[in-house]
C-alpha positions as CSV (number, residue, x, y, z in Angstrom):
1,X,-6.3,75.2,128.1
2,X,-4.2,73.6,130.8
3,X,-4.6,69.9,131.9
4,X,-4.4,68.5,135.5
5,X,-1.0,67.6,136.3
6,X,-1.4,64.0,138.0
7,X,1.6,65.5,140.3
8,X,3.4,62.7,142.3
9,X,3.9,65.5,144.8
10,X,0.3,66.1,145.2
11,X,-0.4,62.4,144.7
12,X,1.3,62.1,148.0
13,X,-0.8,64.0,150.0
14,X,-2.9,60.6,150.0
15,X,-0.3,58.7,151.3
16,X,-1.7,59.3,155.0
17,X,-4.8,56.9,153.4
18,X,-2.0,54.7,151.8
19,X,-2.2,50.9,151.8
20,X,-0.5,48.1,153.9
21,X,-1.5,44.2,152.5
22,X,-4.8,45.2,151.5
23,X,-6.3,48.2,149.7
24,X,-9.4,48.8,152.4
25,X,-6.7,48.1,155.3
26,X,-5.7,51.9,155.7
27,X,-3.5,53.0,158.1
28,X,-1.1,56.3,158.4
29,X,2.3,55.7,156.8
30,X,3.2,58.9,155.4
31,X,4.9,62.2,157.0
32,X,1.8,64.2,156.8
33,X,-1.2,63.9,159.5
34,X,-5.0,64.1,158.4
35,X,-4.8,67.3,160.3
36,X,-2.1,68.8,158.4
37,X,-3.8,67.9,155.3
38,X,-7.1,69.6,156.4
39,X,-6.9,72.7,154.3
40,X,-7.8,74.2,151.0
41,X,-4.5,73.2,149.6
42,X,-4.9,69.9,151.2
43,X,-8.5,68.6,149.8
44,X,-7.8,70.4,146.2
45,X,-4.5,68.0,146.6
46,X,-6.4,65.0,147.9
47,X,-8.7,65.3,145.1
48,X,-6.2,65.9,142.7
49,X,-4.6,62.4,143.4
50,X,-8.4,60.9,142.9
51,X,-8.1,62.0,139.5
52,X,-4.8,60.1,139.5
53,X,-6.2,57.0,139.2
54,X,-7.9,57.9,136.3
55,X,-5.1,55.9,134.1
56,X,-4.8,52.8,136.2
57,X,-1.5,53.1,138.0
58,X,-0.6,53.5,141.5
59,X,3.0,53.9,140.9
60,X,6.2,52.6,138.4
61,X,4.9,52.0,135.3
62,X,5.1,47.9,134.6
63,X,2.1,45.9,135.7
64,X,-0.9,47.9,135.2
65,X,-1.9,46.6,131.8
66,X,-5.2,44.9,133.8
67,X,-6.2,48.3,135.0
68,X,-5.6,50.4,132.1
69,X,-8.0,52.8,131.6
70,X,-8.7,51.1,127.8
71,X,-9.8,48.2,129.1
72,X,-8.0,46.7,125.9
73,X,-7.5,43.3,128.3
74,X,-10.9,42.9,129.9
75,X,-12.8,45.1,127.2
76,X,-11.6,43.8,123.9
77,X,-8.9,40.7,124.5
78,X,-12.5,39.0,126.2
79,X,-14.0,39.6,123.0
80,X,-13.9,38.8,119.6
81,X,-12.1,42.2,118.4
82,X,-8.7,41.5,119.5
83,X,-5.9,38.2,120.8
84,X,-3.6,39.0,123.5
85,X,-0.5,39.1,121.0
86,X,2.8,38.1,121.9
87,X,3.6,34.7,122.4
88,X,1.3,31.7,123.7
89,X,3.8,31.3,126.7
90,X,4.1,35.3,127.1
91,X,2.0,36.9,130.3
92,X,-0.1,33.2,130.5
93,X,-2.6,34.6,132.9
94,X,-4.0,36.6,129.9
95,X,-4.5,33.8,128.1
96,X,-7.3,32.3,130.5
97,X,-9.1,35.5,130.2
98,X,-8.9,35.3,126.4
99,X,-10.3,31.9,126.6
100,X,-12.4,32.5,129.0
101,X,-10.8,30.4,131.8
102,X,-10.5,32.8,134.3
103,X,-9.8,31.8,138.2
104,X,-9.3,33.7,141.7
105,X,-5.4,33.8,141.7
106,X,-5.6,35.4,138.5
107,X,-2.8,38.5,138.6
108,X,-4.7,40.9,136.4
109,X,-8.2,40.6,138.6
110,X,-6.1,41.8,141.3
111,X,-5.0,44.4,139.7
112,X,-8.4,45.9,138.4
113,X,-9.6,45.4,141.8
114,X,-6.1,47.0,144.2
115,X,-5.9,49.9,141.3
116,X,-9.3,50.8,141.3
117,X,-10.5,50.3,145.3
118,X,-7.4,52.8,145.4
119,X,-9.0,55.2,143.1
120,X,-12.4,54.8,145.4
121,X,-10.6,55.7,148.9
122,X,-9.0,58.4,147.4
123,X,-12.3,59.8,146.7
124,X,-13.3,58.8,150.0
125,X,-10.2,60.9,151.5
126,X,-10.9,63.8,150.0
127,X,-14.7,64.1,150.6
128,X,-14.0,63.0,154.3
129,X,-11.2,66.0,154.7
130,X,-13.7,68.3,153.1
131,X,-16.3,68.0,155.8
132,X,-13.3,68.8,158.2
133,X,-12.1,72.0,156.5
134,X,-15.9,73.0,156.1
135,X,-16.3,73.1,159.7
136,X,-13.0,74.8,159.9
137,X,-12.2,78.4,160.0
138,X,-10.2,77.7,156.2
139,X,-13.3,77.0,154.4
140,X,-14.2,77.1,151.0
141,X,-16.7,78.8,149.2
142,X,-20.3,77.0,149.1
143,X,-19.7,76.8,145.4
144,X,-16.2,75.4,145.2
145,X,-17.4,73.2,148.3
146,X,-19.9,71.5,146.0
147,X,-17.9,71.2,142.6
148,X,-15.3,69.3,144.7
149,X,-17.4,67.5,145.9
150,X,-19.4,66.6,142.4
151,X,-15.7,65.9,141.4
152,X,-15.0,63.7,143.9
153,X,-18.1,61.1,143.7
154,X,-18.4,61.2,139.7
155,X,-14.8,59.8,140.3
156,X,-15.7,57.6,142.2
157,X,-18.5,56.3,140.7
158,X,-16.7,55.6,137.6
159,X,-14.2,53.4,140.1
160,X,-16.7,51.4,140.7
161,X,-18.6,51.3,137.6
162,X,-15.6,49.5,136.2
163,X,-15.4,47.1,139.3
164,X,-18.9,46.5,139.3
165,X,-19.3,45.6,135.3
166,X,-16.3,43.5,136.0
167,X,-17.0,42.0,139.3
168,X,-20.3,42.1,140.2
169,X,-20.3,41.3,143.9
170,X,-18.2,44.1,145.1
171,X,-18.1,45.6,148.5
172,X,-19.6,49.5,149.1
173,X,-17.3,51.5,150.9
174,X,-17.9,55.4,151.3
175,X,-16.8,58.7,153.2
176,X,-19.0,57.8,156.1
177,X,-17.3,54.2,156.7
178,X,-14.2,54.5,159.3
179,X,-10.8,53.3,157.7
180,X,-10.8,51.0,160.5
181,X,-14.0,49.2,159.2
182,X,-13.3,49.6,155.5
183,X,-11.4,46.0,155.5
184,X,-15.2,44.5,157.0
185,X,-17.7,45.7,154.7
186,X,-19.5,42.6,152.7
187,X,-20.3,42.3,149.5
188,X,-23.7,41.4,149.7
189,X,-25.7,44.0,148.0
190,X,-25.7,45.8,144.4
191,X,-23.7,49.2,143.9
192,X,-25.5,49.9,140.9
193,X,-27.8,52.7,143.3
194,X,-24.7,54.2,145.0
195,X,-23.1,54.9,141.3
196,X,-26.4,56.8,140.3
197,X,-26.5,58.4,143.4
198,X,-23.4,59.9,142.9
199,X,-23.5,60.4,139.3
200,X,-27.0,62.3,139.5
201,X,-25.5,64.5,142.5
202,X,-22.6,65.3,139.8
203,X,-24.8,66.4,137.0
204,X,-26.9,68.4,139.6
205,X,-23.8,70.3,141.2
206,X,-21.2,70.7,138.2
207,X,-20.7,73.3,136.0
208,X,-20.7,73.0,132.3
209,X,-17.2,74.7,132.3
210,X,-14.4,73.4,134.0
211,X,-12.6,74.2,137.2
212,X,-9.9,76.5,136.5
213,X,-10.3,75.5,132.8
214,X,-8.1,72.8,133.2
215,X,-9.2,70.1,130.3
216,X,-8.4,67.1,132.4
217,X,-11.3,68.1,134.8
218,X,-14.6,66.4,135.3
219,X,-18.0,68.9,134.4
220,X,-21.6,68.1,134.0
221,X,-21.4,67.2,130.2
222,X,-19.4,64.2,131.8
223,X,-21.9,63.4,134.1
224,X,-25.0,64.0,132.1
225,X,-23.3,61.2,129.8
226,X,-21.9,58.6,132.0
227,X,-25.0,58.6,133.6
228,X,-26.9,58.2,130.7
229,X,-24.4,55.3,130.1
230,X,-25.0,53.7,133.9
231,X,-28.6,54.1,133.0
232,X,-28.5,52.5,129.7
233,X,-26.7,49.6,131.1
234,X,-29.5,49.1,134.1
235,X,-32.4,49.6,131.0
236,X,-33.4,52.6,132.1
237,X,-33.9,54.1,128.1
238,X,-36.4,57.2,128.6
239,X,-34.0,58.8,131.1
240,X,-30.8,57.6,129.6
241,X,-31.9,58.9,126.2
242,X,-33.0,62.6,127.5
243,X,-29.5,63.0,129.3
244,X,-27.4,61.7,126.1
245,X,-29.8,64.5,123.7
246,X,-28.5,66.8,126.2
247,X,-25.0,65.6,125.7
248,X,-25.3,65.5,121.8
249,X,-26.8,69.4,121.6
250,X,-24.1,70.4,123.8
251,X,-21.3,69.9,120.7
252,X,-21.1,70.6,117.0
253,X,-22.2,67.9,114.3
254,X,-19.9,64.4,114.5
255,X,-20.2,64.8,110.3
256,X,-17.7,68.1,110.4
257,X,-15.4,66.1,112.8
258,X,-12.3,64.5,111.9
259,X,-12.6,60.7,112.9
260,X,-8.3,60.5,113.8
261,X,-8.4,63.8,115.4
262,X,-9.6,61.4,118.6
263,X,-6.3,59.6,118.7
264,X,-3.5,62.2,117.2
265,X,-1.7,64.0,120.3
266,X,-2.0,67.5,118.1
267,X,-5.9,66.9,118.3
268,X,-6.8,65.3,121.2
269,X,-9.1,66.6,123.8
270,X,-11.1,68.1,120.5
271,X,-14.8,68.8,120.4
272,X,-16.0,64.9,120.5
273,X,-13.8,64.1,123.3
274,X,-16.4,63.8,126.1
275,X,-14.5,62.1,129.1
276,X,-10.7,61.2,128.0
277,X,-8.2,60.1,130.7
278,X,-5.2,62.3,130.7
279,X,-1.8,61.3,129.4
280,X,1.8,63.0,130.2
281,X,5.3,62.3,130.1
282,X,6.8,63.5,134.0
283,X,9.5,66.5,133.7
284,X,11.7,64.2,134.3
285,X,11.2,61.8,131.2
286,X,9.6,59.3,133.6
287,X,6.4,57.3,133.0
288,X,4.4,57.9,135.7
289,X,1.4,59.8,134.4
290,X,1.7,58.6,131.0
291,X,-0.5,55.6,128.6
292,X,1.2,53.0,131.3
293,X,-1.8,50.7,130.9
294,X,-1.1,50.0,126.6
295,X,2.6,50.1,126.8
296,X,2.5,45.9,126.0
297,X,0.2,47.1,122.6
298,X,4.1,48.4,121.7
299,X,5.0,47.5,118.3
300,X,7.6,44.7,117.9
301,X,10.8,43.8,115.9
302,X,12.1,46.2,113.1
303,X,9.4,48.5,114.3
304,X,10.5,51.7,115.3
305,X,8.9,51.1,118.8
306,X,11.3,47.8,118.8
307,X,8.4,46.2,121.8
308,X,6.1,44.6,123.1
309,X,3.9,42.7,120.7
310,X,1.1,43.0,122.4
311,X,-2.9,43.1,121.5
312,X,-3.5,42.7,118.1
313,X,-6.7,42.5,115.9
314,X,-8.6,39.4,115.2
315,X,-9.3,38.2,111.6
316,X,-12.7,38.3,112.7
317,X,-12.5,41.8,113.2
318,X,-10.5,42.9,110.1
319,X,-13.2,40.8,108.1
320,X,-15.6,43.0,109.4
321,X,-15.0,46.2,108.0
322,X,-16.1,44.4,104.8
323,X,-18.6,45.9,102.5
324,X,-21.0,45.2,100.1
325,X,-21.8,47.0,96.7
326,X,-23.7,49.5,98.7
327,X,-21.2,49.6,101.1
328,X,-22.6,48.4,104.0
329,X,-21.7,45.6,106.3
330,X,-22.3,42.2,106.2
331,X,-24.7,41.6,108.7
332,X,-25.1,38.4,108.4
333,X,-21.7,37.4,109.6
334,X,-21.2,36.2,105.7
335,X,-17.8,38.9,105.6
336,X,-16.3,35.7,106.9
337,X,-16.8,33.7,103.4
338,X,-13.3,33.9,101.7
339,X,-11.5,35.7,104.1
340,X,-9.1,38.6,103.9
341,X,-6.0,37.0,105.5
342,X,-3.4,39.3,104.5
343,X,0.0,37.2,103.7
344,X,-0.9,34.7,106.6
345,X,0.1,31.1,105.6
346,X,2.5,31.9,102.9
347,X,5.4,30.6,102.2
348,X,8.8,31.1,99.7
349,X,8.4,33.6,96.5
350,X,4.8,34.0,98.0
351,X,5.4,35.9,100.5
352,X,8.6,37.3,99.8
353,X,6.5,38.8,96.8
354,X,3.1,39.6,98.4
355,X,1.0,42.5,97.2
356,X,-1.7,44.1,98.5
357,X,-5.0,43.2,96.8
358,X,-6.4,47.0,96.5
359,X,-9.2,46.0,94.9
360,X,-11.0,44.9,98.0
361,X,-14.2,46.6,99.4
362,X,-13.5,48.1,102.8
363,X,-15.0,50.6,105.2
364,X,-12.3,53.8,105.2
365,X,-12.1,52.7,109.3
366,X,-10.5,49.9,108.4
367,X,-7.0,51.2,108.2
368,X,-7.1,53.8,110.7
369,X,-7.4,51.1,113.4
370,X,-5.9,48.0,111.9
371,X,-2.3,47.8,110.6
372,X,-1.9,45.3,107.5
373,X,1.0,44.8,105.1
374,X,1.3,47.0,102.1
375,X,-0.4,50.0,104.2
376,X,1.4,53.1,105.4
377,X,1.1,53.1,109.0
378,X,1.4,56.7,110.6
379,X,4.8,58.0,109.8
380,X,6.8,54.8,110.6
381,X,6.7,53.6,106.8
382,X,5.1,50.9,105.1
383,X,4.0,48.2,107.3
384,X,6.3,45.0,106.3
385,X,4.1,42.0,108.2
386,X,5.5,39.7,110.1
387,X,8.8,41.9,111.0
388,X,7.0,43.7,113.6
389,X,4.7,40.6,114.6
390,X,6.2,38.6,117.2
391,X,4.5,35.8,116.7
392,X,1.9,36.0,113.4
393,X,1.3,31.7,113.7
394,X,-0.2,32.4,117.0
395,X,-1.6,35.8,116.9
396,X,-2.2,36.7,113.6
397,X,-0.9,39.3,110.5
398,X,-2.8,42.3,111.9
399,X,-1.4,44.9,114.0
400,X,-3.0,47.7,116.4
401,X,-2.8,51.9,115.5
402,X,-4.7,53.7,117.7
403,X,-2.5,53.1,120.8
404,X,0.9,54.3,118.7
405,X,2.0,57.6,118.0
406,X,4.1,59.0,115.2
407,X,8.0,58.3,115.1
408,X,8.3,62.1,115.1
409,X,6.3,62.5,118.7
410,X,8.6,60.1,120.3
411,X,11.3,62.4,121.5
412,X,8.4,65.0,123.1
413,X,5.7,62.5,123.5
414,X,7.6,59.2,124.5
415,X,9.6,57.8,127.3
416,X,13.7,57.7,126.4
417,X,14.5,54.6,125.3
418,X,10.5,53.0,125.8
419,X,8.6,54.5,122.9
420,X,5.9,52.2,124.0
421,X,5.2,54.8,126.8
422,X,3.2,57.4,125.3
423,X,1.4,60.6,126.6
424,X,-1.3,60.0,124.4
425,X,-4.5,60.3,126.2
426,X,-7.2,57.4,126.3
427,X,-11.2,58.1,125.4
428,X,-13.4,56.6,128.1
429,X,-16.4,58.6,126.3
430,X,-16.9,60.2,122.8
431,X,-19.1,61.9,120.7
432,X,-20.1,59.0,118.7
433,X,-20.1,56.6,121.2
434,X,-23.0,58.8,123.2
435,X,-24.4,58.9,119.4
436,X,-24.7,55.2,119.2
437,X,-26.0,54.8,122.6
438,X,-28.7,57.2,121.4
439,X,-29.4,55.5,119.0
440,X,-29.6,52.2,121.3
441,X,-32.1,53.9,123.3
442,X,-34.6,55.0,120.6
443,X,-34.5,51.4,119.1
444,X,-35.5,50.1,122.5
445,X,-38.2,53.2,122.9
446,X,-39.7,52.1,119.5
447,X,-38.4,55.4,117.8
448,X,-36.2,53.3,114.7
449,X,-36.5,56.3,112.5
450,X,-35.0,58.4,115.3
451,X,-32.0,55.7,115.8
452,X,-31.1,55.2,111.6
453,X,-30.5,58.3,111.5
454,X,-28.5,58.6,114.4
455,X,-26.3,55.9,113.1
456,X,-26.0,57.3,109.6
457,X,-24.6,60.3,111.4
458,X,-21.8,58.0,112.3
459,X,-21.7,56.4,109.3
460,X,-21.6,59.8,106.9
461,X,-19.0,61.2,109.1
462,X,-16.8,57.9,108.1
463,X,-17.4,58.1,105.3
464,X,-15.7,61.4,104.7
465,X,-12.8,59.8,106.0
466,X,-9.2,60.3,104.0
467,X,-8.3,57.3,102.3
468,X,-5.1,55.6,103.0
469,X,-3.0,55.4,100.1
470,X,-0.3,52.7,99.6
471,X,2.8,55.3,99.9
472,X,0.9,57.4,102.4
473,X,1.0,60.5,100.1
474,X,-2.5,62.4,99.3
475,X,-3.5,61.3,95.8
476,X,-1.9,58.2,95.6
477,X,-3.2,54.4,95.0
478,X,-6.0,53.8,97.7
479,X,-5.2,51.1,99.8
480,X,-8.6,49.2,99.4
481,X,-12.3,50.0,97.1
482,X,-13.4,52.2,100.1
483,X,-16.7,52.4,100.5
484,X,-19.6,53.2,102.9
485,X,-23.2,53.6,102.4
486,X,-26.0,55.1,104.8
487,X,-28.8,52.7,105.7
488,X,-31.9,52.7,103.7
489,X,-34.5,52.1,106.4
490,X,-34.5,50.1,110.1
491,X,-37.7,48.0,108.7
492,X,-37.8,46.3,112.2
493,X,-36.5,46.9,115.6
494,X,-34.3,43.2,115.2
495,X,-32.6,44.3,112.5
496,X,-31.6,48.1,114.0
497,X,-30.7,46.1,116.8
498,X,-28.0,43.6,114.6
499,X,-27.2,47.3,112.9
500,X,-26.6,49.5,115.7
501,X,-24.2,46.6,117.7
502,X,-22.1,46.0,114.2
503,X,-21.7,49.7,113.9
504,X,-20.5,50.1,117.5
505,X,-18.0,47.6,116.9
506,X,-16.5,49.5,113.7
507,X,-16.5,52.3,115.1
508,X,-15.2,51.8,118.3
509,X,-12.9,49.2,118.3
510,X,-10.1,48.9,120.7
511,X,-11.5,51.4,122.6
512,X,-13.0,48.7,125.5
513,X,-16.2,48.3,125.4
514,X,-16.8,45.3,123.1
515,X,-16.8,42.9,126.0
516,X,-19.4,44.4,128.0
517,X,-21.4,45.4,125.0
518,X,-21.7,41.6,124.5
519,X,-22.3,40.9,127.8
520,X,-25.6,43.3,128.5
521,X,-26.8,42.6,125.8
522,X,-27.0,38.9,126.4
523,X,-25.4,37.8,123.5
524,X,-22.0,36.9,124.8
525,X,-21.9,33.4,124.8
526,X,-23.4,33.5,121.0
527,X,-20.7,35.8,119.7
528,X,-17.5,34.0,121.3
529,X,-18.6,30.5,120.4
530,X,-19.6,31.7,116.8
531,X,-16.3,33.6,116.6
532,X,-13.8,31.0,118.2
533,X,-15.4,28.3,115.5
534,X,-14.4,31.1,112.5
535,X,-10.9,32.1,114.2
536,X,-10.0,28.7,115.4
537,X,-10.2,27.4,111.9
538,X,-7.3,29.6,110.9
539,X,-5.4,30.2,114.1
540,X,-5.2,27.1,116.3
541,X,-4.8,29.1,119.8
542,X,-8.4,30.3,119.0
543,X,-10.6,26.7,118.7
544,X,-12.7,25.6,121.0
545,X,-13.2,28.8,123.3
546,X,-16.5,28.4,125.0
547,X,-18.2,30.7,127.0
548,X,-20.6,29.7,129.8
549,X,-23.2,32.2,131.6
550,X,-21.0,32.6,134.5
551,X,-18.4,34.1,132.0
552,X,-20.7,37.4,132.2
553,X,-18.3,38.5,135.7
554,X,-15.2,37.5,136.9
555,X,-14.2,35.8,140.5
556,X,-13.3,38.2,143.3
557,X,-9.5,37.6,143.7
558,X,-8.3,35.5,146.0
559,X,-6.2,37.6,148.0
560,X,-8.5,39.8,148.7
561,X,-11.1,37.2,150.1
562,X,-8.2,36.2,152.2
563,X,-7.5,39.1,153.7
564,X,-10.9,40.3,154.6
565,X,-10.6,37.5,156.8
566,X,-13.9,35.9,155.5
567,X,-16.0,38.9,154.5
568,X,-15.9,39.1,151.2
569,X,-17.8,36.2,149.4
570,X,-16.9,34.5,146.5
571,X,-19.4,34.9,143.4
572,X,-21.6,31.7,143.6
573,X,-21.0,31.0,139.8
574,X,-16.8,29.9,140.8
């Protein structure tokens, strides 16, 4: 199957709806006229540079860590699964999102916001330009008219979607708005009904096969779940659940899929992939089109990668994956009672000589998203600790794995000389994430027997997980006591809830949505302050983060309040 190529030729097309200072001040800059764009070639162009935006970069490849499509920064660095990494002085205007100190001037809100509104009028573009070559004499097909155009808005709405979880008070723009009174439009209303809007046209207009086959494509298995997700988020559960059954009987059981298979460039784009953002290195060796957005989660020191040190589990995280003799979680936050620390805070022959304790009781997840010292990690070796930790006093022992790939990708897979570039793709959607959200919506509906099973299917499918072994080689010493167990019974609708929101934590860490879990379900403000009192008393970068209700969103930025020369209005809350 072939994927899109995110072309910078075809990318250009769109530079007739490029930006000056602003992203909704459009004006023509490029050598192409609307008119010479309003053909076939020209909209399937048009739209192919809306799918463009899909990994968070305009252009280059530095600077789009706020936008990448991850979310690791806003999605998990906001949460209690993962620190910012580095160093406390490195990229300081993450640090006040970590801590929850966010303001206007803040560089990485006006990145989400430029990246993203750029994604939207791209959509916009390419909708507009296909009214104009459907009234032409070059018209397509009634059918290919409507699958570009189901294309086009299910892009956009996910543009928005993330603006909107992120922002709140975000201006509406559409096809029908003149570029010249894009830069005008206020920011007074919710979105929420436009992103349905165009999310249920998708799922009532695209095909369950792909245009042309090509794997990077949008189709109505996409549709049918991220609208079940929009819906889940606006607690809309009877609808939401009906389009994610849908979803579910659409691909084979999660217990016969391979948990890594999601995160291995030989396997990707596999049977649970649902909606994953697609990942190249150019012809050219150049970064363009590939993982831009996670190139800081680049391993550091002796590593093979050799940079950038970037996004690294909590303690509070690793913790988690602790089990009990039945081998489920803790879920009464108690993993945190003599914690698992790895060799922080030794010193001398101690941690010269550190070896792994195997004998503790983990879930198998564990190690396929958390590097720790003694452990194999892919095919780079034995991970040593702190010689690829840039700073483990401030950040921690723990390391990242499912943003890396394997020392013997980097030459195909890699950008020359940046193996921190990777073409591996990124999962906005998966199998078991529509699973858990399910499962969500049958514990909500009343329906718990419905949703423990549902989230044993999660669980029985990690547990047949390989275990790591300590030299990486099938049959050797295990790594930890792995263990997982399947849930007896939900016997109330509290305590599915407190199961269903640790289980989508294990399972999908690092994979951005941890914040905004938090945040709709309304327990934000518990978790962080209950989480920066248990990190902070190991780590001192981590004590005393507090999070107030207006933590929920984020202030518009600045510069784009400036130049909408007073439109746009600040959120209330800042």
């Amino acid at each position: 199957m072939k994927k899109i190529t995110y072309s910078i030729l075809l990318i250009t097309l769109t530079v007739i709806y490029g930006c000056k200072q602003d992203f909704l001040d459009k004006v023509p800059q490029g050598e192409l006229s609307p008119v010479q764009v309003e053909t076939q070639e020209g909209v399937e162009g048009l739209l192919v540079g809306a799918y463009g935006l899909l990994n968070g970069n305009v252009n280059g490849t530095w600077g789009n860590y706020a936008s990448a499509p991850s979310q690791w920064l806003f999605g998990e660095v906001a949460s209690d699964n993962a620190h910012k990494g580095s160093t406390g002085s490195d990229q300081p205007n993450m640090n006040l999102i970590e801590s929850h100190q966010p303001t206007s001037t803040n560089d990485n809100l006006s990145v989400m916001w430029r990246n993203y509104y750029e994604g939207i009028q791209r959509c916009n573009s390419t909708l507009r330009t296909l009214v104009a070559v459907q009234e032409s004499e070059e018209r397509f097909s009634d059918e290919r008219s409507v699958q570009i155009q189901g294309e086009a808005r299910l892009l956009r709405a996910h543009y928005y979607f993330l603006l909107r979880r992120l922002f709140a008070r975000i201006p509406y723009i559409d096809e029908n708005i003149p570029v010249t009174e894009a830069a005008v439009q206020p920011n007074d209303s919710d979105v929420y009904p436009q992103i349905v809007a165009d999310l249920r046209f998708a799922v009532d207009n695209l095909t369950a096969t792909k245009y042309n086959n090509e794997v990077g494509r949008v189709d109505r298995i996409i549709a049918q779940a991220y609208l079940g997700k929009v819906l889940l988020y606006l607690g809309e559960y009877d609808e939401a659940l009906t389009l994610f059954n849908a979803v579910i009987a659409s691909r084979p059981a999660i217990t016969g899929l391979n948990y890594w298979d999601n995160f291995d460039l030989d396997t990707e784009n596999g049977p649970e992939a649902i909606f994953s953002v697609q990942h190249a290195i150019s012809p050219d060796g150049g970064g363009d089109n590939a993982n831009v957005g996670d190139m800081l989660s680049g391993l550091y020191g002796t590593s093979p990668v050799g940079c950038c040190g970037f996004y690294q589990p909590t303690i509070d995280l690793v913790n988690a994956y602790k089990v009990d003799t039945n081998g489920l979680p803790y879920l009464d936050n108690s993993y945190r009672n003599n914690p698992y620390l790895s060799d922080l805070g030794l010193s001398g022959s101690a941690k010269t000589n550190y070896s792994l304790n195997t004998s503790l009781r983990f879930d198998p997840r564990l190690d396929y998203n958390v590097g720790r010292r003694g452990v194999q990690y892919l095919d780079y070796g034995v991970m040593p600790g702190d010689p690829w930790i840039r700073d483990p006093a401030y950040a921690g022992p723990f390391i990242i794995i499912k943003t890396m790939v394997p020392q013997s990708k980097f030459a195909s897979h890699t950008v020359a000389g940046a193996a921190y570039i990777t073409a591996l793709d990124v999962n906005l959607i998966r199998l078991s994430d529509v699973i858990l959200m399910a499962a969500e919506c049958n514990i909500e509906l009343g329906n718990l027997g419905e949703a423990l099973r549902l989230v044993n299917l999660v669980r029985q499918r990690a547990a047949n997980i390989p275990h790591k072994t300590l030299d990486g080689t099938e049959g050797g010493t295990p790594a930890a006591d792995y263990q997982i167990g399947l849930y007896p019974s939900f016997p109330n609708a509290e305590y599915a809830r407190t199961a269903l929101r640790f289980e989508r934590r294990l399972e999908l860490a690092f994979e951005g949505h941890r914040f905004y879990d938090l945040v709709r379900w309304g327990v934000a403000e518990q978790v962080v302050s209950s989480y920066s009192s248990f990190e902070g008393s190991i780590l001192e970068a981590y004590r005393g983060i507090s999070f107030a209700p207006r933590n929920a969103y984020y202030p518009l930025p600045q510069d784009q309040i400036d130049q909408s020369r007073g439109t746009l209005q600040q959120d209330p809350n800042y």
